[in-house]
N, C-alpha and C positions, 0 to 999 in steps of 0.2 A: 598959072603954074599949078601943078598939081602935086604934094607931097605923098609919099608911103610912108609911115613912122610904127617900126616895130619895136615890138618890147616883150618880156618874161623869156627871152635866152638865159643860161647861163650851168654852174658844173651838176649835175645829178649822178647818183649811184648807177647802176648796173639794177635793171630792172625799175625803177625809177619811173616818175611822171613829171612831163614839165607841160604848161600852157602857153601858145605863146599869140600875140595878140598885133594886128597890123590895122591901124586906123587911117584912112585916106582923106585929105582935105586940097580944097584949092576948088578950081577952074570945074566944076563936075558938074555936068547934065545929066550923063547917064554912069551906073556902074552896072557892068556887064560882070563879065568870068573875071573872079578872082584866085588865087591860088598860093601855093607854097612849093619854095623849090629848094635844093640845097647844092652844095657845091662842096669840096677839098681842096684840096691844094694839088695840082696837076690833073686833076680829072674835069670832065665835065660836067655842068650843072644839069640835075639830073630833077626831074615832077617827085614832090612828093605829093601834092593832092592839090584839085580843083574844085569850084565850084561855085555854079551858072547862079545872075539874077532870081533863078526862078527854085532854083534848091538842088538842083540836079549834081551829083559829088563822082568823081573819079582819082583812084588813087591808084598809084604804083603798087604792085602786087605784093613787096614785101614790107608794105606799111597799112596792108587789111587786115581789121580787127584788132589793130596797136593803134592805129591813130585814126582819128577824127576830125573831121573840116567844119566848120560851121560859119555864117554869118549875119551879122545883123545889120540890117539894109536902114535902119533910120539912123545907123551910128554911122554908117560907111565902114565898117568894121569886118574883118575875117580873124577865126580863130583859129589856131591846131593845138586841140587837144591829146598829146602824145602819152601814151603808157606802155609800161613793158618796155621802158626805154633798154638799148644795146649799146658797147660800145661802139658799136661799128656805125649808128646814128650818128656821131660825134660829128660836125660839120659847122656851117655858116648856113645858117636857114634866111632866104630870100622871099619878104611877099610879092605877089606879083598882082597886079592887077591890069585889064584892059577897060578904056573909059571914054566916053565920048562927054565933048568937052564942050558942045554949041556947034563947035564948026570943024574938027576934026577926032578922028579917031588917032587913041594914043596907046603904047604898052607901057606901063612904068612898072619902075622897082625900088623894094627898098632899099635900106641903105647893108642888110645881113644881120643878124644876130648870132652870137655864137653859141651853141651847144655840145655840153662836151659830158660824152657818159664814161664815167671813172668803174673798172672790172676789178 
């Protein structure tokens, strides 16, 4: 079995910074593309940023130059570094990771975090 376990959601100002942090354990061979996603309530979950084994980062166009992906490959770990937080950030932030596990390939996610920017 393979867990996602995220953590550092939670309420920030309007302009604000939060980090937030998603460490993966279990069944893992390989960690491929990781990433961050987020969701509302009635909308759909929508990329906030990516990025590959190899360092390669993609981000939804209105989270460039606010936010930042990182990861560190002997933790199993991805980070997003978020500044210049907006209300309109305010969401359930989902990690996502894709992983090969010995014998098949998997997508998992975590469990959500919440972030909420108070204007």
């Amino acid at each position: 079995q393979v867990q996602l376990v995220e953590s550092g959601g939670g309420l920030v100002q309007d302009g604000g910074s939060l980090r937030l942090s998603c460490a993966a354990s279990g069944r893992i061979f390989s960690l491929n593309t990781m990433g961050w996603y987020r969701q509302v309530p009635g909308k759909q979950r929508e990329k906030v940023a990516t990025i590959t084994s190899g360092g390669t980062t993609s981000y939804a166009d209105s989270m460039k130059g606010r936010f930042t992906i990182s990861r560190a490959n002997a933790k199993n770990t991805v980070y997003l570094q978020m500044n210049s937080l907006k209300p309109e950030d305010t969401s359930v932030y989902y990690c996502y990771a894709a992983i090969w596990s010995g014998r098949e390939h998997g997508d998992y996610w975590g469990q959500g975090t919440q972030v909420t920017v108070s204007s």
